[in-house]
C-alpha positions in Angstrom: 110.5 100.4 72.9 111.5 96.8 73.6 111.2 94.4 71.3 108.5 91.5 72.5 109.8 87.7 72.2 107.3 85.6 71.8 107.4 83.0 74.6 104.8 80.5 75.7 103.7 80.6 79.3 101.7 78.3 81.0 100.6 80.0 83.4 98.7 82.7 81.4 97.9 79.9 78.7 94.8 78.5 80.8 91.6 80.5 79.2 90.5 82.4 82.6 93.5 83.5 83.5 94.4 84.3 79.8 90.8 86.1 80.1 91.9 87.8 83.6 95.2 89.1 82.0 93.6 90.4 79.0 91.4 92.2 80.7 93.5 93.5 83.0 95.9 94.5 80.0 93.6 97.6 78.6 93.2 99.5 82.1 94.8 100.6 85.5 92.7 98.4 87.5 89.2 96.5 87.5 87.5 95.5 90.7 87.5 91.7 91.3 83.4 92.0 90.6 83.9 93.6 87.8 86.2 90.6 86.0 83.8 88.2 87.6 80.4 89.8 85.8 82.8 89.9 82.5 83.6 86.6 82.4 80.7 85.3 83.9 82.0 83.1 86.3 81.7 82.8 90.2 83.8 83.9 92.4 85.6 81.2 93.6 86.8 80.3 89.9 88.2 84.1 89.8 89.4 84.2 93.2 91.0 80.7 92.1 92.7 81.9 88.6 93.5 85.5 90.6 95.7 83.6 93.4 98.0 81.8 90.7 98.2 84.9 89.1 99.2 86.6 91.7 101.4 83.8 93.4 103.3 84.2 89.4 104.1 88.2 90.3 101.4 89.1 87.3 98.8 90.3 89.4 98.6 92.8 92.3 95.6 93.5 94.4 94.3 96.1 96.8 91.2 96.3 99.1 89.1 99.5 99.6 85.9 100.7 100.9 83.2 102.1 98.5 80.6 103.2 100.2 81.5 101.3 103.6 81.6 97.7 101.8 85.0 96.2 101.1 86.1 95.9 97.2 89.1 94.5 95.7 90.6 96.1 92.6 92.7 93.5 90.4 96.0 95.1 88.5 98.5 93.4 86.2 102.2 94.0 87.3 104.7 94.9 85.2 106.0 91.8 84.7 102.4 90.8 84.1 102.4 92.9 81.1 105.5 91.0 80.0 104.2 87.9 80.3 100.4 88.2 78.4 102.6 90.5 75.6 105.1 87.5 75.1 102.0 85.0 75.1 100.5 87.2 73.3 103.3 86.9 70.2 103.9 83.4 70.8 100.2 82.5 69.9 100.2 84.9 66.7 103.5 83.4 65.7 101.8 79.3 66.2 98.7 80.6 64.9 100.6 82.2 61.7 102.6 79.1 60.9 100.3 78.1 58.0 99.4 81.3 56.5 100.9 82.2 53.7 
């Protein structure tokens, strides 16, 4: 197993898409309603945070048909997973600067 260095990234840092990625994180795939009935946010502020996700190479998507209607399913990438695990440290190593 690699060893995770913690580094910062901006990107991920703003709170939906840290949201988006963390959700993301625990699964294959969520549909995009799915994320957007979690977070409880409209559509356009997913389908804003999703773009700059994916424009970043974090998140893929795919369209399908469920029962005739269109759905998009939302994926973190590989390097997706690199990214929120790196953020990830970096925010328990600021966060445990004054314990102890």
């Amino acid at each position: 197993m690699t060893e995770v260095v913690p580094q910062f990234d901006s990107v991920i840092h703003a709170r939906h898409r840290l949201q988006i990625c963390s959700l993301l994180g625990g699964v294959d795939a969520l549909s995009f309603a799915t994320v957007q009935e979690t977070l409880l946010v409209s559509d356009y502020v997913v389908s804003k945070h999703v773009k700059v996700l994916v424009e970043a190479g974090y998140v893929a998507t795919r369209k399908e048909r469920h029962g005739g209607r269109p759905q998009t399913w939302l994926s973190l990438t590989t390097q997706g997973h690199r990214a929120l695990e790196a953020h990830l440290a970096e925010l328990r190593r600021i966060t445990d600067l004054g314990v102890g």
